[in-house]
C-alpha positions, 0 to 999 in steps of 0.5 A, a space after each residue: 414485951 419482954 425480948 423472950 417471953 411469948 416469942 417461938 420459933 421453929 423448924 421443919 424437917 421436910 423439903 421439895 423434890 429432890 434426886 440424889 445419888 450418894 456421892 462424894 463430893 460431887 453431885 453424883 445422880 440420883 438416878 445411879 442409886 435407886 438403881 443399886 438400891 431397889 432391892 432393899 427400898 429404904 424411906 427417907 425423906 430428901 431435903 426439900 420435900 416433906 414426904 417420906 418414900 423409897 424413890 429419891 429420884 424428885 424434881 429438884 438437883 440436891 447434892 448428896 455428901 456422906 461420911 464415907 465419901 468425904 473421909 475418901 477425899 480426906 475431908 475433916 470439916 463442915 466447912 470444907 465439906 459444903 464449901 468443896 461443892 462446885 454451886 458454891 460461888 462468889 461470896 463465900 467465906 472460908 476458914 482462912 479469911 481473917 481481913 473482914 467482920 467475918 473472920 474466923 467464921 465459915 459460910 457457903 453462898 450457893 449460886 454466888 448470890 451471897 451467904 444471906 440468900 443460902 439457908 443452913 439447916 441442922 436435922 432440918 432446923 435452923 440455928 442462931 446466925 453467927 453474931 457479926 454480918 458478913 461485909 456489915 451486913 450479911 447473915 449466916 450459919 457459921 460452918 465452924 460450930 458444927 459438929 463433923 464427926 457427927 454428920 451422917 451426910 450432907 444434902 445440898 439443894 441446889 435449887 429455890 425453897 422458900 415455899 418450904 423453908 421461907 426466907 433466905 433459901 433463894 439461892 438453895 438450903 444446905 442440910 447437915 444430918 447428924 447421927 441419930 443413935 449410935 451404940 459402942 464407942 468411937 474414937 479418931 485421932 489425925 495429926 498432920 503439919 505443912 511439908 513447911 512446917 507450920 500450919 499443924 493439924 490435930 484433930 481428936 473426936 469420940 462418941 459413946 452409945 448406950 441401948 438398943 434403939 430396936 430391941 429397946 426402945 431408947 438410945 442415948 450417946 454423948 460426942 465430944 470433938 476437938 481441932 487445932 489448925 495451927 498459925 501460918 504467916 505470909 513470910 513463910 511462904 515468900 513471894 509473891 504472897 508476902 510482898 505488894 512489890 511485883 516489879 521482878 515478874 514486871 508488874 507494879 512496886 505498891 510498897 512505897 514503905 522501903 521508898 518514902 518518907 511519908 509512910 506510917 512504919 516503925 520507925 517515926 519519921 518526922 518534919 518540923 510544922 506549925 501547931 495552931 493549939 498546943 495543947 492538942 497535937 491534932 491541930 498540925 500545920 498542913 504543909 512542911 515549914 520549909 515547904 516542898 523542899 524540906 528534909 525529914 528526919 528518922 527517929 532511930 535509923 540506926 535501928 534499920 534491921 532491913 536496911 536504909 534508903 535515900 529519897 530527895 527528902 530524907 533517908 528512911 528505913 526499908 520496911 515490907 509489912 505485909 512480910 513483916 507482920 500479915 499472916 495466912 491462915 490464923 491460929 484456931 482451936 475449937 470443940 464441942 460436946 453434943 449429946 442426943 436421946 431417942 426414945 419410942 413412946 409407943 409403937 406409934 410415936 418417936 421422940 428425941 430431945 438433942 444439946 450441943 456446946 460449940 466452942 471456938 477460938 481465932 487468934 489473928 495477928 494483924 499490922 501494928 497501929 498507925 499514928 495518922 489515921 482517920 475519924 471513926 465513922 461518925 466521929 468529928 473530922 476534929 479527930 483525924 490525926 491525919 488531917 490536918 495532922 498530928 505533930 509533936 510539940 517542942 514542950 512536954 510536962 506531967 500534967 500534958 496540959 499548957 506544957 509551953 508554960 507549965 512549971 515543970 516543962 521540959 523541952 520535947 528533944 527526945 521525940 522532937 529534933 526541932 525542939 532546942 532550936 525553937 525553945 522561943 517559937 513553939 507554935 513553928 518547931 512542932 514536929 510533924 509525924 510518920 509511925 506505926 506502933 511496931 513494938 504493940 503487938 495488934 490482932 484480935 481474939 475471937 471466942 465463939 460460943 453456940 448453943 443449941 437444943 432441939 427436942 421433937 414427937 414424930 408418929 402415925 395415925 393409921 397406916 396413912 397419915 405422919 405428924 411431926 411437931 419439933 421446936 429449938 433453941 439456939 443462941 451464939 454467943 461472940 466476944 471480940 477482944 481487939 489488940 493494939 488499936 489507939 485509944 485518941 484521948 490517951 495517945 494525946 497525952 501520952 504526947 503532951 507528957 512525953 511518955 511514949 518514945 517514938 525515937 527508941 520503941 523498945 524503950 517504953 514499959 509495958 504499961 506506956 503501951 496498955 495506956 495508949 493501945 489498951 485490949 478492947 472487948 466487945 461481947 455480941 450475941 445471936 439467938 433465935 427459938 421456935 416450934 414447927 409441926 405438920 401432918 403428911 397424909 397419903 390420899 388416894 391412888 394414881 396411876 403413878 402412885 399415891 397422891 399425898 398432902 402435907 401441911 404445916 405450921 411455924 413461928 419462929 424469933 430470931 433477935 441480934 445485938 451485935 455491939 458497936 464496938 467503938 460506941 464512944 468513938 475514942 479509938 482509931 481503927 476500931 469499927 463502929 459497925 453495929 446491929 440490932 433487931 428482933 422480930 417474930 415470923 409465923 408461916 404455913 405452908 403445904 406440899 402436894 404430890 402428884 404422881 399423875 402417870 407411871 412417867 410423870 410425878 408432879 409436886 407443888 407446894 407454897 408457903 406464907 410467911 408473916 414478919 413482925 415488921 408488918 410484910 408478908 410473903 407467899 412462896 410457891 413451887 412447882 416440880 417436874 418430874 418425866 421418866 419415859 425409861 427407866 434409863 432416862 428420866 428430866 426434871 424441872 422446877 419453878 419457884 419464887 422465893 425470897 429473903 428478909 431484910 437482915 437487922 443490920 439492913 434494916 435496924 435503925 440503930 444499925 451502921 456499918 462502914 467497909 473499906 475497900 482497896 482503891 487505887 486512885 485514877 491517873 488523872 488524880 494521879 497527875 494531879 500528885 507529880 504523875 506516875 514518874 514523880 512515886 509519891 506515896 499519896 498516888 499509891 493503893 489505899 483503903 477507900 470507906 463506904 457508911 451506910 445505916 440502917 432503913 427500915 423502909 427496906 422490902 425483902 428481896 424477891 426471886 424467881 427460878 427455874 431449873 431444868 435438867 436430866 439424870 441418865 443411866 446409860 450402863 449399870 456402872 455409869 449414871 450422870 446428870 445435867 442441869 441448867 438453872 436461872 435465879 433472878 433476884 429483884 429489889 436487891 437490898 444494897 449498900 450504895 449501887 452507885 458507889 463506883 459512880 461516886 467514887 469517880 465523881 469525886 476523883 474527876 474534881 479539881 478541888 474539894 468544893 467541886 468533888 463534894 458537890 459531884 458526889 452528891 448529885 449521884 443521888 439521895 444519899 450520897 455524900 463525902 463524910 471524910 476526906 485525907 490530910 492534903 497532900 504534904 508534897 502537892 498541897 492544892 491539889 485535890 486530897 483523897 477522899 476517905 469515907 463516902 456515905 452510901 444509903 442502903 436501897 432496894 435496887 433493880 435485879 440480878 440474873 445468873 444463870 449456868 449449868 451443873 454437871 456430874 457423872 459417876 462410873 462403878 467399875 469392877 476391875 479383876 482380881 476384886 478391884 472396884 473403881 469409882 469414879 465421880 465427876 462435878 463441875 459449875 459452869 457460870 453462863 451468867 450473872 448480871 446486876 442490872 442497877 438503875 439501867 447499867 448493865 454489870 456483869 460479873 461472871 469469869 471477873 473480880 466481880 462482884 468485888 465487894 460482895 465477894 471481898 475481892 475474890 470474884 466469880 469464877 466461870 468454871 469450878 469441878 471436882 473429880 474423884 477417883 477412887 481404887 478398892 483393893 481389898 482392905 486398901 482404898 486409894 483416893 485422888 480428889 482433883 479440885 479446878 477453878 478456872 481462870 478469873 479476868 482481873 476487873 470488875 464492873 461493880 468498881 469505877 467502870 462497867 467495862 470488863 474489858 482489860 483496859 479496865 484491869 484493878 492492877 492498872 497494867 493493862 492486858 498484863 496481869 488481866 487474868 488470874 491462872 487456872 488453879 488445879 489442886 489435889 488431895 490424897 487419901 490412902 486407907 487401911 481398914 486393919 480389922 473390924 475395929 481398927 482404920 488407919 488412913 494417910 491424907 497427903 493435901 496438895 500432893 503436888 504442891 501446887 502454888 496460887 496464882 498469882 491475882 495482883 488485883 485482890 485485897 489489899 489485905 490478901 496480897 496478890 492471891 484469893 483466899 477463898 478459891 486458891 487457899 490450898 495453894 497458899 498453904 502447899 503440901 500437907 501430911 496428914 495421919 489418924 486413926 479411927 477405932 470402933 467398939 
């Protein structure tokens, strides 16, 4: 069948219960605002439920964020709009993360249950997932394709929904609603810089209106938005954020790069070896030609700009490269164009047709290239350059081919300094080497393009029933063009011809360096399109109200080809991580209100899903809602839900392999010269996991409840409190028993033993490749480099907690009106159990993997107070996350105790700080036209705490909970003007 022909999809615009209060930032109740609004009943309908009607007040906790509240906490971006709410937990992914496939993109993971199990609606309607999967896996709405000046607000259900929506809303849905007609111009233009400054801001939005919806049927506006968001290095914001060297606040030195001679840096360090193959600089000896006591040589150490150091086998160049080359946030530019009609068809039928373009682009710099590196995933153990080594050879001719006899050979004396004296001996004067490619420039562009378009016919049949029948197309497109990466083939023969200089870098033309490390491309897609319709209908009288019903129907295709970058395996670095898949999903689903008494509204609804794969899943749902006064009303909720397999999951052509930071077990330690002995084999590195795709794979399921209270005590103060508890069963996950395996290898005295180990931890399991042994220890047992790891279905998880929020409205003398919001998260639990072990997470740096390092913290909050005096608004947002205990049950251990810190010191450094930040808002309305606003972000420039055991790649701090620590005090101006 053709991949587009005959395929649909859809959307529907309804929802299940929901109580809100419109807030900002915060989860502000329900409750509050029906009591300020019943004189002027307005029907809406809430996400989470179908159904029109004046009360927003239903069973299920929602979090409502308007444009007027997020301008007050200076708020510019859909991202830091939902990412801002305290539900969002472990997993979620922030603008400023670049170390993984999903940088550059932007995600929120409701409940800490992953992007994958949180549902992004636009209008109600679902959009193409960003190309890449998050951690190779993961499927997601990129936050950055949308529009913000457009949004009207935010509903974020913070609760179960896949008997509405289907798949993927275990963990809740997020629901961002445009502007539907607008009439005039708009404009607003905000500047801003780091009180360092870097970092510079500008953002430029405009929105043009014609027709009077009312008067004359129809509206048409067309909006157009840009932002740049300027480059940020981690030398620029000094220490502890641009070095892996803590040893002045007493922790460890994990630089060995200003200590070791056995480092890849810029400047080559080398040895003299054995070549077995002459014609292949892969084929070095293992071990130093005068064994342990051999002197390394450096290519050009007059050339130190940081200074030399003196090791017992050589003297090297100091080098720091996280303060030499790794950055903080990445340089972005994005826009967009959108544009929507609105038209009556009649008195009786509406209807709309809307199109977006939004265009974004992430430049990030990344460390240079090293020279010993291994296979690609999937490659030939043969074409590891660092086992069992790559060397230099004493001869080098035009050709790169037989140099040792070819007529124009020449001796090798520029890169080899063992070249003259083993003129006679080739195959013992190789020279084997240390070295990053400093003088290639490596990083990656990423341009994103997304497209989407949406049309729709809502109207009545009487004065009792409602239709609405929508359908959408969207479709992201992704180029990824990676620098710097070695091409294998032609770093070869750059060897073999001499080509490339390794003593003097700066010396190679450009043409040398395109050569080895040429750009890379790789273009990969989303798309998905459908058509949703349903009926509402209002049936008869309770003693509580109308009972009302509503069906509906959907079919959906949703298909993904997001290429292997490094098909042909012929580069070094380059993942080989890749997914493909399409599928077609129908589904019916029905809602039913019940108002069964003047206290008590009941509401059910279920939904059947169908997936081309060949399964099928039922969804219900039942809400809850008691309010014996007006004053006080409880709610509750209970739902069972589900999410689909992603195509990278499942595909049988799709692969994926992520590293993690590991640091090697003191035994294994030992094994290498002890702790004593800084041997740089002992020290952090990146540690793979291999998985492909098994499409025998069956959806996740969940169960969740939730029950909770809204309160007005006062007519200035409303609050809420809920308590919620998800349990996801048959969790789809990359190798459950990685730590397992990890620590099977390592407990090994030798390859043999540590292969065998890890392969009776289970069916899967494997050692796809190992490091070059170790040149200073070479019997001992080297470090494994990639273990294969299945994709399964394992047991379940279970989190639970609490939500708070509370808002107060005062009214102050002289005309001064106080508001005051308050949200908070308090994680009571969040449990994986697999196979029988218990791992818990909540408060540490688990999960590690899911969460890149970056943990699930036990409390998050915000609060914001707000003074109106007169045209002037003064707004103070506070920001907390709580403190995260530095271990990690998902990685070696299930003891979460400080003996297990990831930083191996003990009860030192076994927790990461609170972190308390806050934002600044002054605004000036001038006239009817014309706001001014100043935003002043991290007014009190308040630092990252310090969290030795994050990601190697985010050195000593946690992007996604403390990134406006990294960056400090922002000044931020605009001005927005209305026609």
């Amino acid at each position: 069948m053709n991949n587009h022909k005959h395929l649909r999809g859809a959307w529907l615009r309804h929802g299940v219960a929901a109580l809100s209060l419109v807030t900002t930032l915060a989860s502000a109740p329900a409750f509050a605002q029906s009591a300020t609004t019943a004189a002027e009943p307005e029907t809406i309908v809430v996400t989470g439920t179908m159904f029109r009607r004046t009360n927003t007040e239903t069973p299920s906790p929602v979090t409502v964020l308007t444009s007027e509240s997020l301008i007050k906490a200076g708020i510019t971006t859909a991202s830091d709009a939902i990412r801002s709410i305290s539900a969002d937990g472990a997993g979620s992914i922030g603008s400023g993360f670049q170390s993984g496939f999903s940088a550059g993109g932007s995600a929120v993971s409701l409940r800490g249950l992953g992007v994958s199990s949180t549902l992004v609606l636009v209008d109600g309607l679902r959009s193409a997932n960003f190309p890449l999967n998050d951690d190779g896996h993961n499927a997601y709405v990129d936050l950055n394709s949308i529009p913000f000046s457009l949004i009207d607000k935010i509903e974020v259900l913070k609760d179960g929904a896949s008997s509405s929506y289907g798949a993927d809303a275990i963990g809740g849905v997020v629901n961002l609603k445009l502007k539907k007609q607008f009439n005039g111009v708009a404009g607003n233009a905000e500047s801003g810089i780091s009180e360092r400054g870097d970092g510079r801001y500008s953002r430029l939005s405009a929105t043009v209106g014609f027709g009077d919806y009312q008067n004359e049927g129809w509206n048409f506006y067309v909006n157009g938005e840009y932002q740049y968001n300027g480059r940020i290095s981690n030398a620029s914001r000094g220490f502890p954020y641009n070095t892996q060297d803590l040893t002045s606040i007493g922790g460890l030195d994990k630089n060995a790069d200003d200590s070791s001679m056995t480092r890849n840096v810029p400047t080559a360090y080398v040895v003299r070896t054995s070549q077995s193959d002459l014609n292949n600089p892969l084929s070095g000896g293992i071990n130093a030609s005068d064994g342990k006591t051999a002197q390394y040589t450096a290519l050009g150490l007059a050339n130190c700009a940081g200074g030399t150091f003196t090791a017992s086998n050589g003297t090297g160049c100091k080098y720091d490269l996280v303060n030499q080359y790794r950055q903080i946030a990445p340089l972005q530019e994005r826009y967009s164009v959108n544009g929507r009609l609105s038209f009556r068809v009649s008195d009786s039928i509406e209807g709309y047709i809307t199109g977006s373009w939004s265009h974004s682009y992430v430049s990030i710099n990344g460390t240079p290239s090293a020279i010993r590196a291994t296979q690609p995933f999937g490659g030939s153990p043969s074409l590891a350059s660092s086992s069992p080594g790559i060397v230099l050879p004493v001869y080098v001719c035009s050709s790169g081919v037989n140099c040792a006899t070819a007529a124009d050979r020449q001796l090798n004396t520029t890169n080899n300094p063992y070249a003259s004296a083993y003129a006679n001996d080739p195959t013992n004067g190789a020279a084997r080497i240390y070295y990053m490619f400093g003088d290639i420039p490596a990083g990656s562009e990423r341009t994103n393009d997304v497209y989407r378009f949406t049309s729709g016919l809502n109207g009545k049949i009487g004065e009792s029933t409602d239709w609405r029948v929508e359908g959408v197309y969207a479709r992201d497109n992704l180029k990824l063009t990676q620098h710097g990466l070695l091409n294998i083939a032609n770093l070869m023969k750059a060897i073999n011809t001499g080509s490339y200089n390794f003593a003097n870098p700066s010396a190679n033309s450009a043409a040398v360096r395109n050569f080895i490390a040429p750009d890379r491309t790789t273009p990969s897609y989303s798309e998905m399109y459908g058509v949703d319709a349903s009926m509402t209908r209002a049936l008869f009288d309770l003693p509580g109200g109308k009972a009302q019903v509503a069906i509906g129907g959907q079919i959906r295709a949703e298909k993904l080809e997001n290429r292997n970058q490094n098909a042909a395996l012929d580069t070094y670095g380059l993942t080989t991580a890749s997914a493909y898949g399409q599928h077609t999903v129908s589904a019916a689903y029905f809602e039913i209100d019940a108002p069964v008494a003047r206290v008590l509204d009941t509401n059910f609804s279920g939904r059947f899903d169908h997936y081309s794969e060949g399964y099928s899943k039922f969804s219900p749902k039942i809400g809850v809602k008691f309010t014996p006064i007006k004053a006080l009303a409880f709610r509750g909720t209970y739902s069972e839900g589900f999410r689909a397999p992603t195509f990278a999951e499942s595909g049988p052509r799709s692969q994926y392999a992520g590293f993690v930071s590991t640091t090697p077990p003191a035994g294994f330690v030992d094994q290498h010269g002890g702790a004593a002995a800084n041997n740089s084999y002992n020290n952090v590195y990146n540690l793979g996991r291999g998985s492909v795709g098994n499409p025998n794979l069956k959806p996740e399921n969940s169960r969740s409840f939730t029950l909770g209270m809204i309160a007005q005590p006062t007519r200035w103060l409303s609050f809420t409190a809920d308590y919620y508890n998800i349990k996801k069963s048959n969790l789809i996950v990359s190798g459950p028993l990685a730590g397992k395996a990890v620590d099977a290898y390592f407990s090994a005295t030798n390859l043999a033993a540590a292969q065998a180990a890890v392969a009776a931890v289970g069916p899967g399991y494997s050692v796809n490749s190992v490091d070059s042994v170790d040149p200073l220890y070479p019997d001992a047992l080297p470090r494994v480099l990639i273990i294969n790891v299945p994709y399964v279905n394992a047991n379940y998880s279970v989190t639970s907690g609490l939500d708070f929020s509370a808002t107060a409205k005062v009214n102050l003398p002289h005309d001064i009106k106080w508001t005051s919001r308050l949200e908070a998260t308090y994680v009571i639990r969040y449990d994986l159990n697999n196979n029988g072990t218990l791992q818990r997470y909540a408060g540490t740096f688990g999960p590690y993997d899911l969460s890149s390092g970056n943990g699930t913290p036990r409390i998050r909050g915000n609060w914001q107070n707000t003074l109106e005096i007169g045209q002037l608004s003064l707004s103070l947002t506070t920001y907390y996350v709580g403190r995260i205990k530095e271990t990690a049950a998902d990685q070696a251990s299930t003891d979460t105790s400080c003996a297990q810190n990831l930083y191996k010191t003990g009860d030192k450094f076994c927790y990461v700080s609170p972190f308390i930040n806050n934002d600044f808002n002054a605004t000036l309305k001038i006239n009817d036209r014309m706001t001014v606003y100043g935003i002043v972000k991290n007014l009190f420039d308040a630092k990252a705490p310090v969290a030795p055991a994050a990601y190697s790649s985010a050195p000593n701090f946690l992007t996604t909970w403390h990134y406006a620590g990294l960056v400090g005090r922002e000044f931020r101006a605009g001005v927005n003007i209305k026609m």
